[in-house]
C-alpha positions as CSV (number, residue, x, y, z in Angstrom):
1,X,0.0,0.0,0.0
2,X,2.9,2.4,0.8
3,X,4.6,1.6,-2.3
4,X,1.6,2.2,-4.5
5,X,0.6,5.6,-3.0
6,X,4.1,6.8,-3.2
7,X,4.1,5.5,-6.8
8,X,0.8,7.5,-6.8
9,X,2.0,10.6,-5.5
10,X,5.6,10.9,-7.6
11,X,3.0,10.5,-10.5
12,X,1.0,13.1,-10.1
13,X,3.2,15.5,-8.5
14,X,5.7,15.1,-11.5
15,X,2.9,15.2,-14.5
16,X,1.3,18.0,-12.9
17,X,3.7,20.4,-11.4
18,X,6.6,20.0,-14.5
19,X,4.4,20.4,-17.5
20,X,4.8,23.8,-19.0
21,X,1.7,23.5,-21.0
22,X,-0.9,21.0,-21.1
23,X,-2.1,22.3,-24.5
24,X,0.9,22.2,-26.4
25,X,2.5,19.0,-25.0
26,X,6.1,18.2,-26.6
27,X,8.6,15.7,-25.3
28,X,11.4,17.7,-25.1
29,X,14.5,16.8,-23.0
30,X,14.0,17.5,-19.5
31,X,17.2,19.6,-17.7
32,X,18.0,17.1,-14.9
33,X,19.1,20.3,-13.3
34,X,15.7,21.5,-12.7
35,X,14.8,18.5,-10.5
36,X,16.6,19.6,-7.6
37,X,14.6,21.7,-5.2
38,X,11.6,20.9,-3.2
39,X,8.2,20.2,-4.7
40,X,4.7,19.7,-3.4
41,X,1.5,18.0,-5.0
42,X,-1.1,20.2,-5.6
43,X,-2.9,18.0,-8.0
44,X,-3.5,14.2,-9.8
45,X,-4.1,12.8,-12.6
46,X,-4.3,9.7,-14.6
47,X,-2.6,10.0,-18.1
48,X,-3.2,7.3,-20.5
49,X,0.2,5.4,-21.9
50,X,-1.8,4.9,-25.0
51,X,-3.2,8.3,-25.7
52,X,-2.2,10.5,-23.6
53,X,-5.9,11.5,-22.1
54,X,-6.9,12.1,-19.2
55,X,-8.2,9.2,-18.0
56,X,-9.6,9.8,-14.0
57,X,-8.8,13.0,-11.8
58,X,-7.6,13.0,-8.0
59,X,-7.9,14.5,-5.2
60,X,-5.0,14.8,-3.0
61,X,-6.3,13.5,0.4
62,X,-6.1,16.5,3.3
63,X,-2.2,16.8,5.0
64,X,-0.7,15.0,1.2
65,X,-0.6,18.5,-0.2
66,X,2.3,19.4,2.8
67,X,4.0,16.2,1.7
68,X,8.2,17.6,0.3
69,X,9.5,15.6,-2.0
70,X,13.3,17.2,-1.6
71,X,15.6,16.3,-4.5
72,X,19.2,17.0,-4.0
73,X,21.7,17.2,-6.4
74,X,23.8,14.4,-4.9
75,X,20.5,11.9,-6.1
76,X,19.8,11.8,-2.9
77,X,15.9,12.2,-2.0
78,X,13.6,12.7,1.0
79,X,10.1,12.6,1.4
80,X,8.7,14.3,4.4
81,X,5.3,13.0,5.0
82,X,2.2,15.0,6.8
83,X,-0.7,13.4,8.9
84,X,-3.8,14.1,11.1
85,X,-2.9,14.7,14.7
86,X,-5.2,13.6,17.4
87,X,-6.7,16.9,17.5
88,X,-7.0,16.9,13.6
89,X,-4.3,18.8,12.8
90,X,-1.6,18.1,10.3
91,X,1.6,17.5,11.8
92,X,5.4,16.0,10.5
93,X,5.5,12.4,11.0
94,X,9.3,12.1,10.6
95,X,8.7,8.0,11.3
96,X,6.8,7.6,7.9
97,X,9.9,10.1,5.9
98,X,11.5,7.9,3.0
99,X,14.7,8.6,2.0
100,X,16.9,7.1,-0.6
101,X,18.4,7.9,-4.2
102,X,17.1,9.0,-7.5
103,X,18.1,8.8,-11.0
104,X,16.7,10.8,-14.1
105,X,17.2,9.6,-17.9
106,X,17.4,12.2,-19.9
107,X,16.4,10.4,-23.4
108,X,13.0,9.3,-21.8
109,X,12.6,11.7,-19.1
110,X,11.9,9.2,-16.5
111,X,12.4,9.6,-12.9
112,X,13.3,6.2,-10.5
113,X,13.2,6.8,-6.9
114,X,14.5,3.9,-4.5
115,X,15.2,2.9,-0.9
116,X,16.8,0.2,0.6
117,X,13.9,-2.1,-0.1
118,X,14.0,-1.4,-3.8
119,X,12.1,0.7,-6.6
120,X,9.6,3.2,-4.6
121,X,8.4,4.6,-7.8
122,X,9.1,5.1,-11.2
123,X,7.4,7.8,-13.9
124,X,8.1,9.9,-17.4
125,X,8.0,13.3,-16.9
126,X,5.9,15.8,-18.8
C-alpha cells in the first residue's frame, strides 16, 4: 500500500507540477538540473500510456498536499510526510519520511526513486 501511494503521488506530482503547458505538450529533453529543489503536490491525474488522455482526476487527500519531496543534487531524495494529529491537525510524521536515491534519464525523461527495499516509484516526466 505504501509503495503504491508513493508511486501514486511521484506521479502526479511530477505530471502535474513539471508540464509547461498541457495544451501544447512536446517531449522535449528535460534539464535534470531542474529537479533539484523541493516540490509539493497540488494535483493528480491519470494520463493514458496509449493516448495520452486524461483518464480519471484525483484528489490529494487533506495533509498529502504538505508532503516535500526534496531532491538533492547528490541523487539523494527525501520525502517528508504530513498526517492528522489527534486533535485533527496536520503534523510532520518524521517516522513515515523515505529517504533514498534518484536517477533521471534524460532520453526518456523518466524519474526512478528507491530505498533500501528497492524501486519506490518510477514515472516519465511531462
Amino acid at each position: 500500500m505504501k509503495r503504491t501511494f508513493f508511486l501514486f503521488i511521484a506521479v502526479s506530482l511530477l505530471t502535474t507540477s513539471c508540464r509547461k503547458d498541457d495544451d501544447n505538450y512536446n517531449n522535449d529533453t528535460i534539464n535534470p538540473e531542474l529537479l533539484v529543489a523541493t516540490w509539493r503536490p497540488t494535483s493528480a491525474k491519470i494520463i493514458s500510456g496509449v493516448d495520452g488522455s486524461t483518464l480519471d482526476p484525483l484528489d490529494i487527500p487533506t495533509c498529502r498536499n504538505l508532503w516535500e519531496y526534496i531532491y538533492e543534487s547528490n541523487g539523494s531524495f527525501i520525502l517528508k510526510k504530513y498526517a492528522k494529529n489527534a486533535d485533527g491537525e496536520c503534523t510532520r510524521r518524521e517516522d513515515w519520511d523515505d529517504h533514498g536515491i534518484y536517477t533521471f534519464d534524460p532520453s526518456t525523461n523518466t524519474l526512478k526513486m528507491e530505498d533500501d527495499e528497492g524501486i519506490l516509484g518510477e514515472t516519465e516526466i511531462f
